[in-house]
DRENDO-1510 file (C-alpha; in Angstrom, 1 decimal, always signed):
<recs>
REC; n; res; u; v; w
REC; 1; UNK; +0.0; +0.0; +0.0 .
REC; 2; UNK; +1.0; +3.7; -0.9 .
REC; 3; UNK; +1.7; +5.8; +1.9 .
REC; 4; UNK; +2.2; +8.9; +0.0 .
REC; 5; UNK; +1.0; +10.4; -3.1 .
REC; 6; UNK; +2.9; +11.9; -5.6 .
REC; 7; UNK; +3.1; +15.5; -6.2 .
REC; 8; UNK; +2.1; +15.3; -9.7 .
REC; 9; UNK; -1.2; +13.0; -8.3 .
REC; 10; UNK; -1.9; +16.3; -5.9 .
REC; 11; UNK; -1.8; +18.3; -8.2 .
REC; 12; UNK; -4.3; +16.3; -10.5 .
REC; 13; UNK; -6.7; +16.1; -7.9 .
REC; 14; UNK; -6.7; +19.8; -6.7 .
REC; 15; UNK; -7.2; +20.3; -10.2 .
REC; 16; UNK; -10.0; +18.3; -11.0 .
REC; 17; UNK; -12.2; +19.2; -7.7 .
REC; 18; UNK; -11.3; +23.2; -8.0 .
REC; 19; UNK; -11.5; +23.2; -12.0 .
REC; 20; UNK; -7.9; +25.1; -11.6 .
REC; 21; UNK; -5.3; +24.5; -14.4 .
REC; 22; UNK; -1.3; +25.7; -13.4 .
REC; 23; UNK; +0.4; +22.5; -13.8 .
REC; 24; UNK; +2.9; +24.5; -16.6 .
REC; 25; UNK; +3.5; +27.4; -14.0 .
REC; 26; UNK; +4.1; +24.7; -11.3 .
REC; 27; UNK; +6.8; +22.7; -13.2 .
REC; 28; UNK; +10.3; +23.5; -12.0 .
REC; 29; UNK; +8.5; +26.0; -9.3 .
REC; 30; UNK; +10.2; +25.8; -5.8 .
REC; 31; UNK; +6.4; +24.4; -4.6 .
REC; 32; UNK; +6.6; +20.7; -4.6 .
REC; 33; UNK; +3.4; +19.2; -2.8 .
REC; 34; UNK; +3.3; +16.3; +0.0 .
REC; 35; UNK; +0.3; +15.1; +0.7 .
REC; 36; UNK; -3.1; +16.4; +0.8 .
REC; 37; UNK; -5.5; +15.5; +3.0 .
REC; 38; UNK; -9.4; +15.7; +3.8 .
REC; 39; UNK; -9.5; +16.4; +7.5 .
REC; 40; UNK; -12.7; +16.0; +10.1 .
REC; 41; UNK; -12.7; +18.0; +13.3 .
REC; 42; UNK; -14.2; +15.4; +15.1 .
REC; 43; UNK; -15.3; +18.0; +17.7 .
REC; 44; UNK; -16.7; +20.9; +16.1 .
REC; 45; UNK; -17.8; +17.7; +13.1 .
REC; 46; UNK; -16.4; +20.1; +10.4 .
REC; 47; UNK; -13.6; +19.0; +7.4 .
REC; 48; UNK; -11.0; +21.0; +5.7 .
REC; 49; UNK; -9.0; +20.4; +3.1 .
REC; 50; UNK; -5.2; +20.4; +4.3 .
REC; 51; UNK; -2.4; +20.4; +1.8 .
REC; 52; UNK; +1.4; +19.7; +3.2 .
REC; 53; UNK; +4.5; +21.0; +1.3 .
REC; 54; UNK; +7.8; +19.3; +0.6 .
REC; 55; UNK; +10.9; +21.2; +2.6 .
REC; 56; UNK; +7.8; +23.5; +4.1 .
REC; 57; UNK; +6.3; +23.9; +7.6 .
REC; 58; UNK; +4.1; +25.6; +6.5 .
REC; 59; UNK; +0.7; +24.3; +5.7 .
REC; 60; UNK; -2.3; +25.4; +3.8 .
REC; 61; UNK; -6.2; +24.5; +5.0 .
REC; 62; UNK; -8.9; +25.7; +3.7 .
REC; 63; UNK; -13.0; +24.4; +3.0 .
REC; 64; UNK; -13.6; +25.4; -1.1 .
REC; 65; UNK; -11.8; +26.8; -3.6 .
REC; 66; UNK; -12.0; +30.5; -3.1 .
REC; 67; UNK; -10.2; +29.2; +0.7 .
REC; 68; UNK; -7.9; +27.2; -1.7 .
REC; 69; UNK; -7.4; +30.3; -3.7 .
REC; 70; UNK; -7.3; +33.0; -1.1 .
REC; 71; UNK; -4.4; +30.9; +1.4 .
REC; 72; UNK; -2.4; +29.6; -1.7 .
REC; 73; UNK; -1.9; +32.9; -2.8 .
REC; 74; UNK; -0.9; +34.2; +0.9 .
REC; 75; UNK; +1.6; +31.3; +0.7 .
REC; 76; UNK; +3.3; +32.0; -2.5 .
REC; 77; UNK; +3.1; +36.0; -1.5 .
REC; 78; UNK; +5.2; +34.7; +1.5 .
REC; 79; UNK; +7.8; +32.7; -0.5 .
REC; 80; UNK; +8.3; +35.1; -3.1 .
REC; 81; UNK; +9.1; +37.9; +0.1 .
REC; 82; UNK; +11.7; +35.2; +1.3 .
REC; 83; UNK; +13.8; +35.1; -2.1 .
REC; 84; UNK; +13.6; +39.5; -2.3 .
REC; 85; UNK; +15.1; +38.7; +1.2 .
REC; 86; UNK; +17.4; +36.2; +0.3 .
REC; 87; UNK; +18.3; +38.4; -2.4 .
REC; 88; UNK; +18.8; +41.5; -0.2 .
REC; 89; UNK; +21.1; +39.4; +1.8 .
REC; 90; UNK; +23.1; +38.1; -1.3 .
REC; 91; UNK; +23.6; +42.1; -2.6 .
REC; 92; UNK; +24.6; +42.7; +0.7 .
REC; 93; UNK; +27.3; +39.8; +1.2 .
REC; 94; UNK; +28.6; +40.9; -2.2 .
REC; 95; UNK; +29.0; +44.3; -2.0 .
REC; 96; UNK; +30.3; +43.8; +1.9 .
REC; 97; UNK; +33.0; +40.8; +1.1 .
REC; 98; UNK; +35.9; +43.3; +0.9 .
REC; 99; UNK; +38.0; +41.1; -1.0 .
REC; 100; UNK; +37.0; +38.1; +1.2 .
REC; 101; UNK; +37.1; +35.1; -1.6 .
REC; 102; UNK; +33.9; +33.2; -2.0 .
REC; 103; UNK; +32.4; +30.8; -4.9 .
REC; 104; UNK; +31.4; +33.4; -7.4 .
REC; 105; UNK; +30.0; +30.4; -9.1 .
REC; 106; UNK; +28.2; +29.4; -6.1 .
REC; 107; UNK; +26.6; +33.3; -6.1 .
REC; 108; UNK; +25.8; +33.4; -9.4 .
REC; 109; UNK; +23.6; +29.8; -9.2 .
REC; 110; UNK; +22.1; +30.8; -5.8 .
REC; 111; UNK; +21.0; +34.2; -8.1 .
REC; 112; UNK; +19.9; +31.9; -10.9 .
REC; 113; UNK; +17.7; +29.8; -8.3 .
REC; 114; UNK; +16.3; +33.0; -6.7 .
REC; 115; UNK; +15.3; +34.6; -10.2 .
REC; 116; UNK; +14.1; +31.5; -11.5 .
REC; 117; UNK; +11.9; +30.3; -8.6 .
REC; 118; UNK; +10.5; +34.3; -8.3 .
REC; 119; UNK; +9.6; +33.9; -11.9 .
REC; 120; UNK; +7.3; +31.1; -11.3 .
REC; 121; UNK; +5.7; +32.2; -8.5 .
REC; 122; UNK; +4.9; +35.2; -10.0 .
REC; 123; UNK; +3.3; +33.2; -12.5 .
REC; 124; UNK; +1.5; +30.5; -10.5 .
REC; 125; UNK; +0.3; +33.8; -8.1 .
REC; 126; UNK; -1.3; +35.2; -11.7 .
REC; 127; UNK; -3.0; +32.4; -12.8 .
REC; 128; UNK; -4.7; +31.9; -9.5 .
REC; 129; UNK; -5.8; +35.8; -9.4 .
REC; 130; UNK; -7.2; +35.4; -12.6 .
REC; 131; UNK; -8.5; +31.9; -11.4 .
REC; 132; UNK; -10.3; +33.9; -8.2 .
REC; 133; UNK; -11.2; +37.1; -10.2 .
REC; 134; UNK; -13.3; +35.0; -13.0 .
REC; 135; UNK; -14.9; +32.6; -9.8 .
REC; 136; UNK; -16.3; +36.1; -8.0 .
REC; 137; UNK; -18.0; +37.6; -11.2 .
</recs>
């Protein structure tokens, strides 16, 4: 028996019970999905959707899609603020090394990774905008 599905099988299913479609804007994105789970407060008797994230802590639940939409968003908003920071701290190393040697390559890939996984944030945060802009009309 599974324990686990794969990322690519979360995706298929958030996509199929939301009708949302950002599996290109995904690929190679830093956002690699764990598990996603339909979870019953036994107490209160209500369920949320709970989705867990690969090298996260962080964890998104939410009821619908427009909860779906609405903390996904929040998330990525959050990621994107950590790579302007990482950045920040990268043009600050740089410009305070003094002559101190460091892997230039190394820089110059940790750049790379920062622009790159920026980039498709960006993107997957537009698609679901447009997602939760056409679902509110």
């Amino acid at each position: 028996m599974k324990e686990k599905p794969t990322h690519e099988e979360i995706y298929e299913k958030l996509s199929s019970l939301f009708n949302l479609k950002f599996k290109a804007q995904l690929k190679d994105s830093p956002i690699e999905f764990d598990n996603f789970l339909l979870v019953k407060n036994v107490v209160l008797e209500n369920e949320n959707y709970v989705i867990l994230f690969r090298k996260e802590k962080e964890i998104l639940k939410f009821r619908n899609r427009d909860g779906f939409l609405s903390s996904f968003i929040s998330f990525i908003d959050i990621k994107i603020n950590q790579f302007e920071e990482e950045f920040k701290d990268l043009q600050k190393f740089e410009s305070t090394s003094m002559g101190i040697k460091y892997d230039e390559n190394e820089v110059y890939m940790r750049h790379e990774s920062i622009g790159h996984g920026t980039t498709k944030l960006n993107q997957i945060r537009e698609k679901l905008v447009n997602a939760n802009k056409s679902s509110s009309k």
